[in-house]
Each structure stands twice: as structure tokens, then as C-alpha cells.
C-alpha positions in Angstrom: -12.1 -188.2 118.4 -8.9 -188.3 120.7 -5.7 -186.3 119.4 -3.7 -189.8 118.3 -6.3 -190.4 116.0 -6.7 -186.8 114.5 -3.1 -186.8 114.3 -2.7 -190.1 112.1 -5.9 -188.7 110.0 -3.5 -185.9 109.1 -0.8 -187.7 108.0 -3.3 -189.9 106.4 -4.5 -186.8 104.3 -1.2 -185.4 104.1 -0.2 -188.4 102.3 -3.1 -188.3 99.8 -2.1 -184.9 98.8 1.5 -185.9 97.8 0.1 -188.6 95.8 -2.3 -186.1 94.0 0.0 -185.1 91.6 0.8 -181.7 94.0 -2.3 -179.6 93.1 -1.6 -177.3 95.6 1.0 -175.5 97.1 1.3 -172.5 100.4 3.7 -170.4 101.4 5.3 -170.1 104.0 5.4 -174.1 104.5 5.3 -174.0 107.9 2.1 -172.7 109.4 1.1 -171.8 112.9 -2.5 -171.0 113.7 -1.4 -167.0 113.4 0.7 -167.3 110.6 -0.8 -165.4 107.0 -0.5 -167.8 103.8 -0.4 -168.1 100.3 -2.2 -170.7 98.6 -1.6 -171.8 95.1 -4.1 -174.2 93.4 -2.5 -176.0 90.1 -5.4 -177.8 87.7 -2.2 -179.6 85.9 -2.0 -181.8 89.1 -4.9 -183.2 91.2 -8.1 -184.3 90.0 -7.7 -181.6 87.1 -10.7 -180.0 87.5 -10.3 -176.6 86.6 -7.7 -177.6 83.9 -7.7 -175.2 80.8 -10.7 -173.4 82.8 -10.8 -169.8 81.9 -13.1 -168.2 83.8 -12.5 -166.5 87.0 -11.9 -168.8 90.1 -13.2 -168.7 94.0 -12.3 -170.5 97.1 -14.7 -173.0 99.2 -12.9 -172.6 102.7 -12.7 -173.3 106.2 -11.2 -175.1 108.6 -10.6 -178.8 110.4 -10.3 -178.4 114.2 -10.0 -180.9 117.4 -13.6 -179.9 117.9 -14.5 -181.2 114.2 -16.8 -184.4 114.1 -13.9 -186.6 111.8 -10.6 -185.3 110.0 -12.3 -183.8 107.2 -15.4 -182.3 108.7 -15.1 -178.5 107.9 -16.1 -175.6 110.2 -15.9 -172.1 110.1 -16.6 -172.0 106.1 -16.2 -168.7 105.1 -18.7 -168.5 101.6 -21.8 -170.3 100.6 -21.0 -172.8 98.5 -21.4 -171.5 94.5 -21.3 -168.0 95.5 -19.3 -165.5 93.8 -18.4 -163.0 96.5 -15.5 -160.7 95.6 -14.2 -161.3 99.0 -13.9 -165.1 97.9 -11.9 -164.8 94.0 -8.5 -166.1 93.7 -5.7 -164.3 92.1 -4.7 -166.0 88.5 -1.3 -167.0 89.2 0.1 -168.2 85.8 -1.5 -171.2 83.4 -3.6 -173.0 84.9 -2.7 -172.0 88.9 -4.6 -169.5 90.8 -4.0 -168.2 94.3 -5.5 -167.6 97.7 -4.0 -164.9 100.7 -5.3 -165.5 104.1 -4.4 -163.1 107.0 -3.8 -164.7 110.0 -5.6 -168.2 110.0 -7.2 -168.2 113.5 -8.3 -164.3 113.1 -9.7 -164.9 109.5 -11.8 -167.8 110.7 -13.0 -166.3 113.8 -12.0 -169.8 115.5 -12.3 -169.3 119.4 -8.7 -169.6 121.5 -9.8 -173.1 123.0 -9.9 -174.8 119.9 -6.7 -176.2 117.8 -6.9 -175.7 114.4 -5.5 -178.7 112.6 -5.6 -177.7 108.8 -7.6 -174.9 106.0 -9.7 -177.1 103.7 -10.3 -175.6 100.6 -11.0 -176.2 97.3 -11.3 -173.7 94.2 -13.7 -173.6 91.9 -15.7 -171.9 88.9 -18.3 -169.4 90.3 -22.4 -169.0 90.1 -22.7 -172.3 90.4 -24.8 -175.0 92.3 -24.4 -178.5 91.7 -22.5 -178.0 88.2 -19.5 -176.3 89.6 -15.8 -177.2 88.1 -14.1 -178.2 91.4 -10.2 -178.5 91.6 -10.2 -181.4 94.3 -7.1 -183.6 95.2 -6.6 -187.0 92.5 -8.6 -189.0 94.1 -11.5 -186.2 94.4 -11.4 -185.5 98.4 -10.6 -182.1 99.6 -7.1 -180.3 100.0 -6.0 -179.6 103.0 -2.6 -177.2 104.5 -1.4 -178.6 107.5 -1.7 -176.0 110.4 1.0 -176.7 113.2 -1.0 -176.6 116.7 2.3 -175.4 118.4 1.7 -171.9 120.2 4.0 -169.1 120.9 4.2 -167.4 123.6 
């Protein structure tokens, strides 16, 4: 996929999560591919999914590259999905909201030099589940995505 198209994918994607009611949220706003992040999920927003969901919540994560097959093809996942690693629990982060901390993006990911990262797809979700999992997903039930800005510093 040539970098025009990619590019207008994101905005694509970008405009699909303003329309989703904001279910998610990362500070800071503006992301490099070394920058650290806080992600906030909120289940009022989105396609409610975790909405009133008391149990504790984990991250399904990775990345979208220029290497990846279409705009939302994820690589470098980090957990198997369903699992309940420690490594993958969110942080409650009031009613309804949980959080995610990454440490520098490209290092987290292990994502070579070469490649661009483009955005962190992730979703959050109940744990020790398969197919029956409680999935906090955009409005119209794709994936959320943080924009990652492919401008490097020297």
C-alpha cells in the first residue's frame, strides 16, 4: 500500500473515532514513535462494551505500520488474545474508564528502525476469555486506534 493511501486510511480511521462518541483518550496528544503514552478507555462512549463492567480489564495491542497488509492490519501484538497476563491489566481510572501506560512505543513493540509506525491499535477488554470476551471497540465496532506521528528526531 503506497504512503498516500495509508495516510488517507488514517484520517479515515481517525475520523471514525471522533464519531464514536470519544471512547478513548492518550496523553500526551501528540505522539512520536519514542514518545511513552497514557491511554484512557471510556465504556460511556464507543460501542459501550465494557459499560457498568466490573471486573478487571486487559489490553489487546499492537501496532499498524507501512509494512502492515491494509490500515488496520495489526502487528507486533503484545498478548494472546483472552489472556490475562499481569503484564497486560489496565489501571481503573474512574467509572467506567480504565487506563493503559506504554514506555516508549517503538521500544515496547520491538518494531525494527526501518519500519514507520503509523498508530497502537488496541482495544480493552474482560479477561479469561475466548470468544465471549466484553470488548470496548469504537461505535461502529472496529478497533481504536492513537495516531503515531512518523516524524523523527534527530
Amino acid at each position: 500500500m503506497d504512503i498516500k493511501r495509508m495516510i488517507c486510511w488514517l484520517f479515515v480511521v481517525q475520523f471514525f473515532i471522533a464519531c464514536s462518541g470519544r471512547s478513548l483518550t492518550w496523553r500526551p496528544q501528540e505522539l512520536t514513535d519514542t514518545s511513552s503514552v497514557l491511554i484512557t478507555c471510556n465504556a460511556s462512549g464507543g460501542n459501550r462494551g465494557l459499560y457498568h463492567f466490573k471486573g478487571d480489564v486487559f489490553v489487546h495491542i499492537g501496532v499498524i505500520t507501512d509494512f502492515s497488509a491494509t490500515a488496520t492490519t495489526w502487528q507486533y501484538g503484545k498478548f494472546v488474545w483472552g489472556s490475562s497476563l499481569a503484564e497486560a491489566k489496565a489501571r481503573p481510572a474512574g467509572e467506567n474508564k480504565w487506563s493503559f501506560e506504554i514506555p516508549n512505543i517503538r521500544k515496547y513493540f520491538g518494531v525494527p528502525d526501518d519500519e514507520r509506525i503509523l498508530q497502537i491499535a488496541i482495544l480493552f477488554r474482560s479477561g479469561n476469555c475466548s470468544d465471549s470476551c466484553l470488548v470496548q471497540r469504537q461505535g461502529n465496532g472496529m478497533d481504536m486506534f492513537v495516531p503515531v506521528s512518523d516524524i523523527r528526531l534527530p
